[in-house]
N, CA, C and O atoms as a GROMACS GRO file, in nm:
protein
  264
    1UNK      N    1  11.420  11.390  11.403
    1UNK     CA    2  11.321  11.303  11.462
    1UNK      C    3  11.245  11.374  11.575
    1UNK      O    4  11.132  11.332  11.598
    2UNK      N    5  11.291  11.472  11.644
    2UNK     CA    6  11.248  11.561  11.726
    2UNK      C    7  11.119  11.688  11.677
    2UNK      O    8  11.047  11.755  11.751
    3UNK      N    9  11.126  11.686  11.560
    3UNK     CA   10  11.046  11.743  11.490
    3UNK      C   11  10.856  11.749  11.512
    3UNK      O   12  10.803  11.638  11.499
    4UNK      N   13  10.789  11.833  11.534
    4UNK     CA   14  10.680  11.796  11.570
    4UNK      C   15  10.578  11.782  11.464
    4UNK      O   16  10.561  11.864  11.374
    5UNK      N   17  10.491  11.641  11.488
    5UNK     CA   18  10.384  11.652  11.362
    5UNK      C   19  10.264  11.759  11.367
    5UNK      O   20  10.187  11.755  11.464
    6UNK      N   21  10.249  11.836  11.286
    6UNK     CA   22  10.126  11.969  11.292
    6UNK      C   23  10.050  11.958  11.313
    6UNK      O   24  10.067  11.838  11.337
    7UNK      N   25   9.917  11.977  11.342
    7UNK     CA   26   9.763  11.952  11.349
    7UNK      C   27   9.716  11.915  11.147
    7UNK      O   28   9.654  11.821  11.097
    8UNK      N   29   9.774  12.023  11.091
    8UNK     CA   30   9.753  11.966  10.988
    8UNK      C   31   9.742  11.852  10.932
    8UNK      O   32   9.635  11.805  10.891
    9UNK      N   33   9.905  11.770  10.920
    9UNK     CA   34   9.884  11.649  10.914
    9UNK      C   35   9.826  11.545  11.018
    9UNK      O   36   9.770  11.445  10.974
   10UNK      N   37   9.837  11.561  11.139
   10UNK     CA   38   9.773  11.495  11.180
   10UNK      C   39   9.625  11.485  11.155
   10UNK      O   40   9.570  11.376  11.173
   11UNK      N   41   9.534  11.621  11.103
   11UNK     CA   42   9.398  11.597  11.069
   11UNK      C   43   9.396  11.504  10.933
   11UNK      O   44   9.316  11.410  10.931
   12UNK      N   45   9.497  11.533  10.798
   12UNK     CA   46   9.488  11.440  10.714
   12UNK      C   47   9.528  11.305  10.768
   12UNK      O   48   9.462  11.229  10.698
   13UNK      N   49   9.578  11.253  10.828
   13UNK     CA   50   9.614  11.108  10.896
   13UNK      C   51   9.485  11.067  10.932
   13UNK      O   52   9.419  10.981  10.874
   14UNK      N   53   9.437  11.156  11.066
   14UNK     CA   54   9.274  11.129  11.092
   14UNK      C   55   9.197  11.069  10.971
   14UNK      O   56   9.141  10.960  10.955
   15UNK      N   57   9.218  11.192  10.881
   15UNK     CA   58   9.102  11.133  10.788
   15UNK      C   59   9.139  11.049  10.690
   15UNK      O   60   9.053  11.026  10.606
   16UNK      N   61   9.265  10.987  10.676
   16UNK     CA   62   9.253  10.871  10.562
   16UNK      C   63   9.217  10.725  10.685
   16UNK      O   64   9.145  10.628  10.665
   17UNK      N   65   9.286  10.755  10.790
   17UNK     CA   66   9.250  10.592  10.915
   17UNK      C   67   9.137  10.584  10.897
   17UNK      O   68   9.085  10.478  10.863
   18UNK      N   69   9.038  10.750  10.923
   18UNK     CA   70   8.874  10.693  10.966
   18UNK      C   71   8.834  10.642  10.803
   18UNK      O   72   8.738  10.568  10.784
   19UNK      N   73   8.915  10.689  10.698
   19UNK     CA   74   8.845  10.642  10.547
   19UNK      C   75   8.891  10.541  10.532
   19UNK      O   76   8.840  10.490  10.432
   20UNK      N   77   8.984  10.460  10.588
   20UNK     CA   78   9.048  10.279  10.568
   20UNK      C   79   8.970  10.213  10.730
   20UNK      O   80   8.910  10.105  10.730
   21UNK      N   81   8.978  10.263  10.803
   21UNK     CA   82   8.936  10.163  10.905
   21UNK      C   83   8.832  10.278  11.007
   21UNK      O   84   8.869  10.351  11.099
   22UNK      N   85   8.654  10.252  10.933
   22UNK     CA   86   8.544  10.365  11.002
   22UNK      C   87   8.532  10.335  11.129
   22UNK      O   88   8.500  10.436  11.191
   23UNK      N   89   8.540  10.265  11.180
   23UNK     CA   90   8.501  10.247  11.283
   23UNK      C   91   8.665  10.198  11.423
   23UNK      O   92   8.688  10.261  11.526
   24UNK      N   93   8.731  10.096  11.381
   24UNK     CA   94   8.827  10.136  11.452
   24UNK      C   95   8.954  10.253  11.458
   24UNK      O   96   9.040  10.274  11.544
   25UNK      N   97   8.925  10.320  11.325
   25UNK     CA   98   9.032  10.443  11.296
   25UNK      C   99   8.965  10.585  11.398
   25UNK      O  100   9.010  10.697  11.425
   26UNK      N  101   8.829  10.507  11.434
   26UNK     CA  102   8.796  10.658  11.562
   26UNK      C  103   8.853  10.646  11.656
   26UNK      O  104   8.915  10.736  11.712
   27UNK      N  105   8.840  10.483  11.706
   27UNK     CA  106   8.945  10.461  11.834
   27UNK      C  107   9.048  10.469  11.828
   27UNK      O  108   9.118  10.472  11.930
   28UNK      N  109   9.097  10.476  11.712
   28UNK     CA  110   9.218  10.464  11.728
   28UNK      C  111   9.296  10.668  11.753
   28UNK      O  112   9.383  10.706  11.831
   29UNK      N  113   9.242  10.722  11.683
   29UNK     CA  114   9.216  10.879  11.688
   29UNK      C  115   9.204  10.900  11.814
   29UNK      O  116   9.294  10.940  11.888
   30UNK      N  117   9.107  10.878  11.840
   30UNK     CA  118   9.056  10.898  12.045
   30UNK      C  119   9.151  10.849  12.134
   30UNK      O  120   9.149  10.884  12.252
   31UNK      N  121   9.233  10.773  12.090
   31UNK     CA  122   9.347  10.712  12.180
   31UNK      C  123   9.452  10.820  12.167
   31UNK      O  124   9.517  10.865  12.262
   32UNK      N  125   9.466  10.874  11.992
   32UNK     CA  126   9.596  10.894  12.074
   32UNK      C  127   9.580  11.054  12.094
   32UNK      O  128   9.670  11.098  12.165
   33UNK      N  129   9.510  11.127  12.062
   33UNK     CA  130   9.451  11.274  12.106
   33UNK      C  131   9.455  11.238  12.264
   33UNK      O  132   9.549  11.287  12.327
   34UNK      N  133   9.391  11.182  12.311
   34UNK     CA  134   9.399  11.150  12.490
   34UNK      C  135   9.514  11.128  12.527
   34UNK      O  136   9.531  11.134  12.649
   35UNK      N  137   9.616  11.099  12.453
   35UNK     CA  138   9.742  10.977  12.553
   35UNK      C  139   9.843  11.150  12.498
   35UNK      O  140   9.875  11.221  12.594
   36UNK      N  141   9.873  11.190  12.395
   36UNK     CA  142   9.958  11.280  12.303
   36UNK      C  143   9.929  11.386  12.265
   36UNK      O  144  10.023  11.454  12.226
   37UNK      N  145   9.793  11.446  12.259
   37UNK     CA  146   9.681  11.511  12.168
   37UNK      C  147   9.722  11.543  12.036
   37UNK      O  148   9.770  11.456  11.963
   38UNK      N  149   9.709  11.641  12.005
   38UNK     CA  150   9.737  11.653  11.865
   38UNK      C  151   9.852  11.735  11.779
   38UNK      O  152   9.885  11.741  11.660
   39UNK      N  153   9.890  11.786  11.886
   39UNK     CA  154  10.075  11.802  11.808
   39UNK      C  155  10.202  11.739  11.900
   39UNK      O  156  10.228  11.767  12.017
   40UNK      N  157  10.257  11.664  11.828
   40UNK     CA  158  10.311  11.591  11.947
   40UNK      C  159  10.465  11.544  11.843
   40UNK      O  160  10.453  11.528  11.721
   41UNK      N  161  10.600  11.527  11.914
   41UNK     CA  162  10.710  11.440  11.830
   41UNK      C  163  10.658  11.394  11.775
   41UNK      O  164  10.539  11.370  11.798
   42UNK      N  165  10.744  11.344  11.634
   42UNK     CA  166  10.729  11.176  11.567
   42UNK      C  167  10.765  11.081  11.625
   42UNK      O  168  10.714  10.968  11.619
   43UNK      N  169  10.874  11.123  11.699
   43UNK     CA  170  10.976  10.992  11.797
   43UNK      C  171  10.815  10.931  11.893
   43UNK      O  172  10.798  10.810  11.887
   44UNK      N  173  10.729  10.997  11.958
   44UNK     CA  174  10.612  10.996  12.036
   44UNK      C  175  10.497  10.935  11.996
   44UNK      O  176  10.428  10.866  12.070
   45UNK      N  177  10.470  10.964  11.858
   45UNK     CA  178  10.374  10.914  11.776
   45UNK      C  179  10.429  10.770  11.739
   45UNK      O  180  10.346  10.679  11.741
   46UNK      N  181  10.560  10.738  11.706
   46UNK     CA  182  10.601  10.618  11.683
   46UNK      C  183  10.586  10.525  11.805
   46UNK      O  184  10.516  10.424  11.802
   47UNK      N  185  10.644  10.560  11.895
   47UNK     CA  186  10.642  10.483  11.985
   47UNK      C  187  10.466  10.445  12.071
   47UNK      O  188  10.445  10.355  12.153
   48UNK      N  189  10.379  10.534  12.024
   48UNK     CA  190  10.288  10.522  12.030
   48UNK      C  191  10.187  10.400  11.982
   48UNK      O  192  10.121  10.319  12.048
   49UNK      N  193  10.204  10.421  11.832
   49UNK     CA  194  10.180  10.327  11.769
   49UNK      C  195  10.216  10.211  11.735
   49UNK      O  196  10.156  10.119  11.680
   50UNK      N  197  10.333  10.227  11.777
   50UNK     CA  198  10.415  10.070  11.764
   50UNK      C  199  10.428  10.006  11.895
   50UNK      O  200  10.484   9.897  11.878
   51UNK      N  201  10.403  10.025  12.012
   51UNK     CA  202  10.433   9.948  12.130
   51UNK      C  203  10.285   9.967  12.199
   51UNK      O  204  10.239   9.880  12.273
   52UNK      N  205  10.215  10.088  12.168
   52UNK     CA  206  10.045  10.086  12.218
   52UNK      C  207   9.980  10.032  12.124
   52UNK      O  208   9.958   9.914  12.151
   53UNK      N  209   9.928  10.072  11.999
   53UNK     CA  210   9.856  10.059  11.947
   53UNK      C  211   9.827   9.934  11.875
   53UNK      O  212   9.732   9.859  11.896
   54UNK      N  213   9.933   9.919  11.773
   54UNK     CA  214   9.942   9.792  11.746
   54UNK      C  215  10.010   9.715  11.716
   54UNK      O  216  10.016   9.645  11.615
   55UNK      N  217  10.073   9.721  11.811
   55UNK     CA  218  10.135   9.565  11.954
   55UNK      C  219  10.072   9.474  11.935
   55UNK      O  220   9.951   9.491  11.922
   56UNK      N  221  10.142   9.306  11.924
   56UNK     CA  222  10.107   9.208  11.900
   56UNK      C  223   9.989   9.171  12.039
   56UNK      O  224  10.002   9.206  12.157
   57UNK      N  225   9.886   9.099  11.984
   57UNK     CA  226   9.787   9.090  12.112
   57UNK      C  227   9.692   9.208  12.180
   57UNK      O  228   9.603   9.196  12.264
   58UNK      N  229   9.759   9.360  12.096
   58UNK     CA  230   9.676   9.497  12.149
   58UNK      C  231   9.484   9.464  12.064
   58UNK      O  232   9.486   9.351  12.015
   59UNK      N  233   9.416   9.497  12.053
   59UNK     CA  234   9.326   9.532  12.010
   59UNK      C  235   9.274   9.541  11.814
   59UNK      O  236   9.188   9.495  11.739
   60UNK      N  237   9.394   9.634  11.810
   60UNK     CA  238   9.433   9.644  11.688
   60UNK      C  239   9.546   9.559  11.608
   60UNK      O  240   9.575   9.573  11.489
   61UNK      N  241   9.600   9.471  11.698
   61UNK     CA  242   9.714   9.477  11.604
   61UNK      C  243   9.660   9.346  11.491
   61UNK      O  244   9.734   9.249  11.474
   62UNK      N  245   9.563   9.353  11.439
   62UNK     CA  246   9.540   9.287  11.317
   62UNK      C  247   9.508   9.386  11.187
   62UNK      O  248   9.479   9.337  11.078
   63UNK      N  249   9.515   9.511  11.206
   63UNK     CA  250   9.496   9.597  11.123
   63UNK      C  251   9.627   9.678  11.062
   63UNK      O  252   9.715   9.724  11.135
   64UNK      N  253   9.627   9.689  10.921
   64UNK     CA  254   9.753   9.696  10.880
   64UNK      C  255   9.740   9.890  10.817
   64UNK      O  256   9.630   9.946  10.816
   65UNK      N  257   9.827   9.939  10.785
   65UNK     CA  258   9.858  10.064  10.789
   65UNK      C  259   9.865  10.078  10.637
   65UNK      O  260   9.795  10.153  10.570
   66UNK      N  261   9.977   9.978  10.584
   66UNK     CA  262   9.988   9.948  10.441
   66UNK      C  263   9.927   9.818  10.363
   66UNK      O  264   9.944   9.805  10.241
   0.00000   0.00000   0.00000
């Protein structure tokens, strides 16, 4: 779990969010490059996205992943 996600995948991640959600998958990109940038844990990225991003009442959290 300590394992770090690459730039690689993180650029394919980038680009399927901005190809499912154009316009909030930038913010959502821009968030976490600013908060993590772009190689960062998974443990980091999780907790990222699940307690920042979309958190009940956050911004996003009506947007689904799957």
């Amino acid at each position: 779990m300590e394992d770090k996600v690459d730039k690689t995948r993180f650029l394919q991640y980038k680009r399927e969010l901005i190809k499912i959600y154009p316009e909030q998958g930038r913010k959502i990109i821009e968030y976490i490059e600013k908060e993590i940038g772009q190689t960062f844990p998974f443990k980091e990225a999780s907790r990222i996205l699940n307690f920042r991003i979309f958190a009940a009442g956050s911004e996003y959290s009506n947007l689904k992943l799957f």
